[in-house]
Structures are given as structure tokens and as C-alpha cells.
N, C-alpha and C positions, 0 to 999 in steps of 0.2 A: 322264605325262611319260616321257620317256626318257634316260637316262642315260649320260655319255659321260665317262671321263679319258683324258689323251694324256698322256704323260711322256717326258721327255729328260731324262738323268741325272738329278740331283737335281730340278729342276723339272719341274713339273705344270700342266695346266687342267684341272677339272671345269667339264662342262657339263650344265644340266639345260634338258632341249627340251621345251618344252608348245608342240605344234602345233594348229592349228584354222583351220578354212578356209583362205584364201590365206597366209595369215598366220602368223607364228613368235614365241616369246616367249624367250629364251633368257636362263637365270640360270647365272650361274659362279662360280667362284671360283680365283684363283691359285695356288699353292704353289710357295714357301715365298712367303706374305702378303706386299705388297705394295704399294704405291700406285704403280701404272704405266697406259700406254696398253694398249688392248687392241683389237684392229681385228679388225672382221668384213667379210669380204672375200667376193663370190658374180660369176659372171659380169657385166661391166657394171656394177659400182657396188662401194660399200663404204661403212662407218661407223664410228665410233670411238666408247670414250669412256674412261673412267678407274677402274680398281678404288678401291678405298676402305683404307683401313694396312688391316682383315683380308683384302684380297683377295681383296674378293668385287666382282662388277658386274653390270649386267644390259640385254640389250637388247630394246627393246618393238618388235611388228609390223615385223621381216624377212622379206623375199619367201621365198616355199617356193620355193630354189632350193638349187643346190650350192653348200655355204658352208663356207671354212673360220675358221679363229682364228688371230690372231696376237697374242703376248703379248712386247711392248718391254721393254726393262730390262737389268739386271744379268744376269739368270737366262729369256732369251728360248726360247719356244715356239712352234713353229706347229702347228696339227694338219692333219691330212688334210683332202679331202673331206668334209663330211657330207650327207648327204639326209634330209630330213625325211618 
């Protein structure tokens, strides 16, 4: 797996990337914890879903594309690009 944080001021995303074949598996978590939306965004499409109060979430088989994160809330984040 690979490993990713992005920070803007006081807030954070960690992301952790297990890739394989076409496919992406991506586990995170928030900071500072949180139960918020959190959307993954790659050319041509996007998905969401919702961390959990420790502010963690996880998304199953996203295209191996350029993807970034965005984290809603009080304490919003987006991160760069990533490639898998």
C-alpha cells in the first residue's frame, strides 16, 4: 500500500492506496475526527461517502485514474492529484 497525508492548517486526510489491477481500494481517515462527507473525485465521474465520529472511511474499487479527495465540514480539505 501506499501512503498519503495532505494538510491545510490544522486539518488533515490520510490516505492509504492498495492498488491492483484496474482497480483502487482506498482507506482514510480525517483529522481532527469527524463524521463528515468525503468525495473522491477523477476525471469523468466521482463518489462519496461519509467517515465514521473517528474519521475514518473507505472507498472499494475506484478506477486507476487521477483522483483527488475532498473532505466537507467545519475543517474542509482537498488534496492534489494522485495516480495510482
Amino acid at each position: 500500500p501506499r501512503q498519503l497525508r495532505y494538510s491545510c492548517g490544522r486539518s488533515a486526510v490520510e490516505l492509504d492506496l492498495d492498488v491492483g489491477g484496474d482497480k483502487l481500494r482506498v482507506v482514510g481517515r480525517v483529522l481532527p475526527a469527524a463524521s463528515v462527507e468525503v468525495v473522491a473525485h477523477w476525471p469523468g465521474g466521482r463518489r462519496s461517502t461519509a467517515s465514521d465520529a473517528a474519521g475514518g472511511f473507505r472507498f472499494d474499487e475506484l478506477p486507476r485514474r487521477p483522483l483527488c479527495f475532498e473532505v466537507t465540514g467545519p475543517a474542509p480539505v482537498k488534496t492534489g492529484w494522485v495516480v495510482a
